[in-house]
KENUVEX-957807 format. One line per 3 residues: number of its first residue (from 0); their letters; for each residue y, x, z of C-alpha. Coordinates in Angstrom, 3 decimals, decimal comma, always signed. Each point is the difference from the previous one (the first is absolute). Layout:
N
NUM	A	Y X Z | ...
# end
This chain:
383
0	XXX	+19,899 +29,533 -3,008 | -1,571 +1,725 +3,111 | +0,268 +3,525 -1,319
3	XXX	+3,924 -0,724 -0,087 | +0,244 -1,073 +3,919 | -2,474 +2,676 +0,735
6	XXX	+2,711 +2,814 +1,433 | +1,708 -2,964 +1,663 | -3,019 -1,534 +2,229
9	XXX	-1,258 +3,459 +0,608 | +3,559 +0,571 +1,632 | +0,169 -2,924 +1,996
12	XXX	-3,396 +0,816 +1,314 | +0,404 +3,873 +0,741 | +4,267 -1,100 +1,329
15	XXX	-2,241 -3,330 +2,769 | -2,559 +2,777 +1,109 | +2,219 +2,937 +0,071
18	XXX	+2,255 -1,634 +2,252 | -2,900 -1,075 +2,501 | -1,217 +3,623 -0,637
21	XXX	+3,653 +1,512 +1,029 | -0,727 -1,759 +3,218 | -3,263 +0,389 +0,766
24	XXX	-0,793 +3,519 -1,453 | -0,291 +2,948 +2,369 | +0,333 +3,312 -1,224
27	XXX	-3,063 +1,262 +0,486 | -1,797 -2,711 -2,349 | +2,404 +1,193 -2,976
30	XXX	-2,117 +3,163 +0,195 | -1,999 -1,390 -3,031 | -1,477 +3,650 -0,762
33	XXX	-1,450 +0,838 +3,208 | -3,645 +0,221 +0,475 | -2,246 -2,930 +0,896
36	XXX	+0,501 -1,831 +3,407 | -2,999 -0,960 +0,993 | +0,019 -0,672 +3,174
39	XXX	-1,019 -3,069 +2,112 | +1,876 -2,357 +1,800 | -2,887 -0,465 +2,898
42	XXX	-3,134 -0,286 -1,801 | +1,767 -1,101 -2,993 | +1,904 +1,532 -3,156
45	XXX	+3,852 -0,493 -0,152 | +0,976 -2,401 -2,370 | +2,851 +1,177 -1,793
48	XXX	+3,376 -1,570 +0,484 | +3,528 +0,464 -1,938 | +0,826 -0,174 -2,931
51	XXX	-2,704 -0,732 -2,843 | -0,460 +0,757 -3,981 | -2,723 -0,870 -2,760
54	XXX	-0,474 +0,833 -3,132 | -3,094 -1,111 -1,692 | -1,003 +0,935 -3,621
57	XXX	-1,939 -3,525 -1,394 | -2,478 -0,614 -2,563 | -0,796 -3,702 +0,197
60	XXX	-2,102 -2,650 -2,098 | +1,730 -2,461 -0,154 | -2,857 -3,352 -1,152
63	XXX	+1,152 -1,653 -3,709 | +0,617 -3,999 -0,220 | -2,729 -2,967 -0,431
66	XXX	-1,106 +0,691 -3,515 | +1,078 -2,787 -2,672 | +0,040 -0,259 -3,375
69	XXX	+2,987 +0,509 -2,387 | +0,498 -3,358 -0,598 | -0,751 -3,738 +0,963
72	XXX	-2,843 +0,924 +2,765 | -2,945 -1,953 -1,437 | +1,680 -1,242 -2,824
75	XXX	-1,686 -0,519 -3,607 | +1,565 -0,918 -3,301 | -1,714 -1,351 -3,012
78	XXX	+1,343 +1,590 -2,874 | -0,117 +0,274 -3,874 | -0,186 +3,315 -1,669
81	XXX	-0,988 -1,568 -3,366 | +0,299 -3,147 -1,367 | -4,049 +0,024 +0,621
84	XXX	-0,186 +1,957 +2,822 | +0,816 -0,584 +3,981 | -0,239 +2,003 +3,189
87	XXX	+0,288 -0,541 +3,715 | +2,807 +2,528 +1,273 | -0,297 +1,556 +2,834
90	XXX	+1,999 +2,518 +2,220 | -1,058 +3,368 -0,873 | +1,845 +2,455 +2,424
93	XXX	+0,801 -0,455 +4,106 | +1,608 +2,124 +2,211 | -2,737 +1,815 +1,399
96	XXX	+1,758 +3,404 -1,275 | +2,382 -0,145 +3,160 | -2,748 +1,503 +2,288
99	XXX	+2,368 +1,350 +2,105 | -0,874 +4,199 +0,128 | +1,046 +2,398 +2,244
102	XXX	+3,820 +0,594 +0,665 | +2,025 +2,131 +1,689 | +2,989 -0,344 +2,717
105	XXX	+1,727 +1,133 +3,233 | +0,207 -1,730 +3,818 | +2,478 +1,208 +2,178
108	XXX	-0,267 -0,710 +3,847 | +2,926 +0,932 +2,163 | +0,984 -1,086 +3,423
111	XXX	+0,578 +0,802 +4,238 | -2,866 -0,460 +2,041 | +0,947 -0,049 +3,942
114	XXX	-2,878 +0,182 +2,592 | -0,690 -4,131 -0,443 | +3,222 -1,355 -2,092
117	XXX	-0,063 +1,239 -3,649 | +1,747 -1,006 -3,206 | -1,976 +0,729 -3,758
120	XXX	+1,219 -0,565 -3,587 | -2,367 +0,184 -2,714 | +0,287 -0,326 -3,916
123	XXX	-2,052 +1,105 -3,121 | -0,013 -0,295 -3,417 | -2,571 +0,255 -2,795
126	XXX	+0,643 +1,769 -3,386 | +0,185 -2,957 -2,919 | -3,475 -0,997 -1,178
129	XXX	-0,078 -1,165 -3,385 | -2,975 -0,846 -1,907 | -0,137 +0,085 -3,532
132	XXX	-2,687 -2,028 -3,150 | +0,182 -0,420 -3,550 | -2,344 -2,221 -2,418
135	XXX	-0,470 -0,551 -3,327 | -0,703 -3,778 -1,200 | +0,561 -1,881 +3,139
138	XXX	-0,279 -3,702 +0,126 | +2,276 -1,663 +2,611 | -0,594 -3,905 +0,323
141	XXX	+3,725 -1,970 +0,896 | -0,304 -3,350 +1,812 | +1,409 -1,793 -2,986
144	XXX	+1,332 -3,617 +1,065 | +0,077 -2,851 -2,806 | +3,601 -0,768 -0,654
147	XXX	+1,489 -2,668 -2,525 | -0,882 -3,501 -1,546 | -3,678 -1,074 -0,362
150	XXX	-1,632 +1,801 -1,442 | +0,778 +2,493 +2,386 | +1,152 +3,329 -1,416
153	XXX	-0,896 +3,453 +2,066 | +2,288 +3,293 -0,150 | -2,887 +2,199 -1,761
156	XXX	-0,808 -1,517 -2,567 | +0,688 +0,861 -3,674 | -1,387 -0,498 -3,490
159	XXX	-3,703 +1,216 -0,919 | +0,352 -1,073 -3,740 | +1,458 +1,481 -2,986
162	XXX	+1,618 -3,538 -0,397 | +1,539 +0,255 +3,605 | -0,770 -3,393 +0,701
165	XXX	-2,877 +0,904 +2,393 | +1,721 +0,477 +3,362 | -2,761 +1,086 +2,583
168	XXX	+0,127 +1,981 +3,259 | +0,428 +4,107 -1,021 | -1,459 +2,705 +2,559
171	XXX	+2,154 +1,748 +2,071 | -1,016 +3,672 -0,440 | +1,773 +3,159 +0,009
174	XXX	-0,173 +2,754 -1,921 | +0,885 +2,498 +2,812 | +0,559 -0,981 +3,291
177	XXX	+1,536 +2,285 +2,595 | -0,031 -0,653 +3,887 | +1,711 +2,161 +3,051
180	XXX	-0,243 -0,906 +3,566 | +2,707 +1,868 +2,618 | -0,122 -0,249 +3,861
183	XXX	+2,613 +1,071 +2,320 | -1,067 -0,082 +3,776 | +2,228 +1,009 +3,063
186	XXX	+0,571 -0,896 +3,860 | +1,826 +1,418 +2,693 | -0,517 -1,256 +4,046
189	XXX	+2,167 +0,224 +2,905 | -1,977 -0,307 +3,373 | +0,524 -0,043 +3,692
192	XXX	-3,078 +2,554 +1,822 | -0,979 -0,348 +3,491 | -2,516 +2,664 +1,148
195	XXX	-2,746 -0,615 +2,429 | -1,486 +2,164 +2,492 | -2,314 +1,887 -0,525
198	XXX	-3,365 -1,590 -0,156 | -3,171 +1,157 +1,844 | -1,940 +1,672 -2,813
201	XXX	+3,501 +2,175 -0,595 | +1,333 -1,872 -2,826 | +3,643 -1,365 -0,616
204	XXX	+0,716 -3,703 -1,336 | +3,346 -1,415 -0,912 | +0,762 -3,373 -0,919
207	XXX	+2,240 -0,439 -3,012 | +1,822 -3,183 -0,854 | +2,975 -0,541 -2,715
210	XXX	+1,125 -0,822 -3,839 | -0,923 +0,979 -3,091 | +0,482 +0,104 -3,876
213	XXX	-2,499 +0,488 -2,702 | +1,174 -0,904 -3,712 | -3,095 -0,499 -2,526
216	XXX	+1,801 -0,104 -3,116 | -2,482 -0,990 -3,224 | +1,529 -0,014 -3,898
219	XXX	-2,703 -0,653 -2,655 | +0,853 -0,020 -4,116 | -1,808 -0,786 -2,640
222	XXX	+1,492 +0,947 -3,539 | -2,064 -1,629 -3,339 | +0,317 +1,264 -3,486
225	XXX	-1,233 -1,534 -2,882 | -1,734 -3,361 -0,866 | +0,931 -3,144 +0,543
228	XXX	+2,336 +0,286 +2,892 | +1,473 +3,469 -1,473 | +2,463 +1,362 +2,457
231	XXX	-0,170 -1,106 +2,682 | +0,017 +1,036 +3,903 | -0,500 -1,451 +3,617
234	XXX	+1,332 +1,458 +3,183 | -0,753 -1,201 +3,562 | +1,290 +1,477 +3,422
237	XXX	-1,035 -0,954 +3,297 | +1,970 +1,470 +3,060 | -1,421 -0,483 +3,140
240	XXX	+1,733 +0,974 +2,791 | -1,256 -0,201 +3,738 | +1,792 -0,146 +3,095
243	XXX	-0,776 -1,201 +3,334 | -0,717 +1,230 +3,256 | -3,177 +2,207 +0,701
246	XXX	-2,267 +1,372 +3,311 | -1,560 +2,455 +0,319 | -1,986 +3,202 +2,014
249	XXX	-0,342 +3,657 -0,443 | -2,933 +2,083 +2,480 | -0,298 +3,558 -0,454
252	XXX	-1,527 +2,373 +1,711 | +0,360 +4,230 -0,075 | -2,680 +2,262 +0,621
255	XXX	+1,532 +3,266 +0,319 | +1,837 +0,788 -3,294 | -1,647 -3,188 -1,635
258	XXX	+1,589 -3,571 -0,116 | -2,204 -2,958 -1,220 | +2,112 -3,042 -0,377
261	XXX	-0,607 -3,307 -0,791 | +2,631 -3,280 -0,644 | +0,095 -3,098 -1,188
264	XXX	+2,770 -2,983 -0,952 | -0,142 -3,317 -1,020 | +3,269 -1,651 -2,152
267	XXX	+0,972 -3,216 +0,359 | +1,122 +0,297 -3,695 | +2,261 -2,531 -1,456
270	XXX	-0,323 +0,367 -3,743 | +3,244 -1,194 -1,932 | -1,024 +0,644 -3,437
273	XXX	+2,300 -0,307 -3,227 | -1,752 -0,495 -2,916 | +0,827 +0,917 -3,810
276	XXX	-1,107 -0,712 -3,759 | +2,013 +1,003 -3,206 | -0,902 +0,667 -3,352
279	XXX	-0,463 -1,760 -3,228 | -3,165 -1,197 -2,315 | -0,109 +0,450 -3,947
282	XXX	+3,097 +1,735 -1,158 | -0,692 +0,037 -2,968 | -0,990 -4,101 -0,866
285	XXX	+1,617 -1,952 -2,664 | -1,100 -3,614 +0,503 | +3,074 -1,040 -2,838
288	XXX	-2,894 +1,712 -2,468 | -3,917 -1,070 -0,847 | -2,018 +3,180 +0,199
291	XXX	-3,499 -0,260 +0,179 | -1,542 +1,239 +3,148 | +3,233 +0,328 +1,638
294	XXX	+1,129 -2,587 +3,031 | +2,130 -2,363 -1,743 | +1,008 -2,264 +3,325
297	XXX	+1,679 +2,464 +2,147 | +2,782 +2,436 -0,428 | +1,280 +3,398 +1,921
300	XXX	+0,287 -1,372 +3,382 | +1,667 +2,118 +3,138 | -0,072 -1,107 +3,934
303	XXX	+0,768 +1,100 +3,196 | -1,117 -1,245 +3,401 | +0,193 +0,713 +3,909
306	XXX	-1,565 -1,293 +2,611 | +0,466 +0,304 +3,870 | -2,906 -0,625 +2,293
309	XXX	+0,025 +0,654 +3,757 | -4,221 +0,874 +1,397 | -1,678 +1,434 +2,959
312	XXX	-1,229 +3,390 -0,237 | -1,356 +1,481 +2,292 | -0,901 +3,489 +0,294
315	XXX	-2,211 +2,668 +2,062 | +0,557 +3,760 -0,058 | -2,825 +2,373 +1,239
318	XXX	+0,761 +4,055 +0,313 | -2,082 +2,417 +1,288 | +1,086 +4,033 +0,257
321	XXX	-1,403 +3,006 +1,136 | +2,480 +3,042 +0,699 | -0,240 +3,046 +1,094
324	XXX	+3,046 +1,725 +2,103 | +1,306 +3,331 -1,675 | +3,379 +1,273 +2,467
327	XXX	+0,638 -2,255 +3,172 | +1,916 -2,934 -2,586 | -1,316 +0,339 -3,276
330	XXX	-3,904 -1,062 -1,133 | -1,909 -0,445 -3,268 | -1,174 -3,695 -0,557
333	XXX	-2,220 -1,618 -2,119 | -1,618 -3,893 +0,139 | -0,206 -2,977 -1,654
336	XXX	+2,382 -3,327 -0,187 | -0,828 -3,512 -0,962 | +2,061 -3,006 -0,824
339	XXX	-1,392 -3,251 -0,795 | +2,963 -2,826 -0,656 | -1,309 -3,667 -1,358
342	XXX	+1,435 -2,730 -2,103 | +1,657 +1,788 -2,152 | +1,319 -0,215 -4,010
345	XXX	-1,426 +1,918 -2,509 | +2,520 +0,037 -3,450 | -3,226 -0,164 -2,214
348	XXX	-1,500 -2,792 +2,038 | +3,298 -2,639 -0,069 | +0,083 -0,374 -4,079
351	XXX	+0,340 -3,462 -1,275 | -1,718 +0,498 -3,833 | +2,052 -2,977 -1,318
354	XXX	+1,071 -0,338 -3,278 | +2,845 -0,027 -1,267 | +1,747 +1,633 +3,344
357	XXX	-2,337 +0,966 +2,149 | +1,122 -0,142 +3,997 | -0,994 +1,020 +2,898
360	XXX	-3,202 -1,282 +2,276 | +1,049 -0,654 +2,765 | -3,474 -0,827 +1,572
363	XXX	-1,496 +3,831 +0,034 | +3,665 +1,255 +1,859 | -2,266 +0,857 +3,004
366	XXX	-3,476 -0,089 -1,399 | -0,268 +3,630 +0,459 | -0,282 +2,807 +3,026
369	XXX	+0,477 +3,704 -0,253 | -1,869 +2,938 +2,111 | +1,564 +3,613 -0,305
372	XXX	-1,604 +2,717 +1,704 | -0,736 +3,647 -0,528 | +0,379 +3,595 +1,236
375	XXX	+2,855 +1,242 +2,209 | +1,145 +3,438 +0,649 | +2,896 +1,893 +1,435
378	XXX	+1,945 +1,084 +3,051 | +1,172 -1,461 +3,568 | +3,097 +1,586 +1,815
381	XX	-0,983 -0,583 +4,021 | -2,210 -3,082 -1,312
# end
C-alpha cells in the first residue's frame, strides 16, 4: 500500500522543493559542513533559510480501541448442557489485548523556506502493529433471532436427549479460540509557510496552512476451533481515511547552537471510511443429521459485507523538538509528537454477533478516537 508509493511521493516532494531550492539557494548555504553560524541578525539569531530536510527516528504509542466483548455486548443466553442442567452464557473474552505498545517508524520533512514565503511537505509512517491472544474454552454468545412457524425455532439449538427429540438451545463455546488485531497508520501534508518577523523576545513564528492525509487502517480476526461452532472465523476491517484542509503555527527560537521549537495543527479531517466483514461460522455442521449436543438448526454459513460511511474527524497534532546545531546546516534533534484524531472506526468495535451471518454494526463506525504520541529523534539539514 504506502510502502509501494513510498519512492514515488518522496520524489515528488524532494523534485517541488528542489526546484524552489535551484532558485533560491546561494552557494554559500550549500556549504552544509562548515562550522556553526551563529551569528545575529541585530539582537537576534538568523533563522535559517533554503532548502530544508528531516529525518526523525519514531517510537510512538499509539492508544488501543474502546474495549468490548467478543460477542453480543451484554448479551446472555440460557442454555442446556444436560437434560437437567442449565447455564446463563456469557461472553468470556474482549479485546482488551490490543493495548496498543510501542512501535516504530520514520517522518520525513523536506521543503524551501524563503525569508517570509515557504513551502513544507511532510509524511510518516509507523511500522505494522499487530497484537496477538489465544484462549482455551471461550464462550461467545450470538444474537440468535427466532425464525420459522410458531413455535418459533432458533439457529442453536440441537438435541439434549439420547432420543433426539429434546431440541433446546446448545452453548456456543469454543474449544480454542484465536484472535489477531493489525493496524496500519500513515499521512503525508503539503503546506504553504509564511514566516513572521522576528518577535521581541528573539523568537521566530510561522503560520502554516494546507492539506493533509492520514490513513488509519484497522483489520481484526477471530479464528474458533472446536465445539459447537467448529471452524469457524470472523474478519472485520475498518479504513479510515482523513483528508481536509488544516492550520497551523510553528515558533522556534535558537540560543546559540540550540533550537527549541514548538508547532501545532489542527485537521479538518473528513473521514471516508470503507468498511469490511468476511468469514464463515460452523464448518463443520450437519443439520441433515441428529447428534446430540450438536446445533441441529443451522448449517455452514459464509458472508461478506461492505459498508461506506462518510464522518467528521477532526484532528490536532502537537510536536515539540529540541536540536542542537553540529556544522552550519546539519543538527541533532530529539522531541516529542502528538496526534489526537476523533470519531473514528475501530474493526473490533463494528461486529454485528448475529447468527447465522453475522454483519457489520454500523452504529460503533465512529464510536472510537485514537492518540499516538511518543519519542522523536534524528537530523535537520538547514532546519
Amino acid at each position: 500500500m504506502f510502502r509501494t508509493k513510498f519512492p514515488l511521493l518522496l520524489a515528488t516532494a524532494v523534485g517541488i522543493c528542489g526546484a524552489a531550492f535551484a532558485l533560491a539557494q546561494d552557494i554559500e548555504k550549500m556549504e552544509w559542513f562548515a562550522p556553526p553560524d551563529i551569528s545575529f541578525f541585530g539582537s537576534t539569531p538568523r533563522a535559517n533559510e533554503g532548502f530544508f530536510f528531516t529525518f526523525e527516528g519514531l517510537a510512538w504509542h499509539v492508544n488501543g480501541p474502546g474495549k468490548t466483548t467478543i460477542g453480543k455486548e451484554g448479551a446472555t443466553r440460557l442454555v442446556y448442557l444436560s437434560e437437567t442442567v442449565t447455564a446463563v452464557e456469557t461472553n468470556s473474552m474482549t479485546n482488551g489485548f490490543i493495548d496498543g505498545g510501542f512501535e516504530g517508524g520514520y517522518r520525513f520533512d523536506v521543503g524551501n523556506q524563503g525569508r517570509h514565503h515557504g513551502l513544507h511537505f511532510s509524511l510518516f509512517s509507523l511500522v505494522r502493529e499487530s497484537d496477538y491472544f489465544i484462549a482455551p474454552g471461550v464462550s461467545v454468545v450470538f444474537h440468535d433471532p427466532p425464525f420459522g412457524e410458531s413455535p418459533p425455532r432458533y439457529h442453536l439449538q440441537g438435541p439434549i436427549d439420547e432420543d433426539l427429540t429434546n431440541i433446546q438451545n446448545l452453548p456456543v463455546r469454543f474449544t480454542e479460540l484465536e484472535s489477531r488485531n493489525w493496524l496500519d497508520i500513515w499521512g503525508l501534508e503539503l503546506n504553504y509557510v509564511y514566516r513572521m518577523h522576528p518577535n521581541r523576545f528573539g523568537g521566530f513564528f510561522e503560520l502554516m496552512g494546507g492539506v493533509r492525509y492520514i490513513e488509519f487502517d484497522d483489520k481484526f480476526a477471530v479464528y474458533g476451533r472446536g465445539g459447537t461452532l467448529d471452524e469457524s472465523r470472523w474478519t472485520s476491517v475498518v479504513e479510515n481515511h482523513l483528508v481536509g484542509p488544516q492550520v497551523g503555527g510553528r515558533w522556534f527560537r535558537k540560543f546559540g547552537r540550540w533550537t527549541w521549537s514548538a508547532e501545532s495543527k489542527f485537521i479538518f479531517g473528513f473521514n471516508q471510511q470503507n468498511l469490511r466483514l468476511e468469514g464463515f461460522l460452523g464448518s463443520n455442521l450437519d443439520p441433515t443429521t441428529l447428534v446430540q449436543y450438536q446445533i441441529s438448526n443451522m448449517g455452514p454459513t459464509t458472508f461478506v459485507y461492505r459498508e461506506h460511511e462518510d464522518e467528521f474527524s477532526p484532528a490536532v497534532e502537537l510536536r515539540i523538538a529540541f536540536s542542537y546545531q553540529v556544522t552550519s546546516a546539519i543538527s541533532a534533534r530529539v522531541g516529542w509528537t502528538g496526534i489526537w484524531i476523533d470519531n473514528i472506526g475501530r474493526a473490533s468495535r463494528t461486529i454485528d454477533y448475529t447468527v447465522p451471518n453475522m454483519g457489520i454494526d454500523i452504529s460503533k463506525n465512529s464510536a472510537d478516537y485514537a492518540f499516538m504520541n511518543g519519542v522523536t529523534f534524528g537530523i535537520d539539514l538547514n532546519r
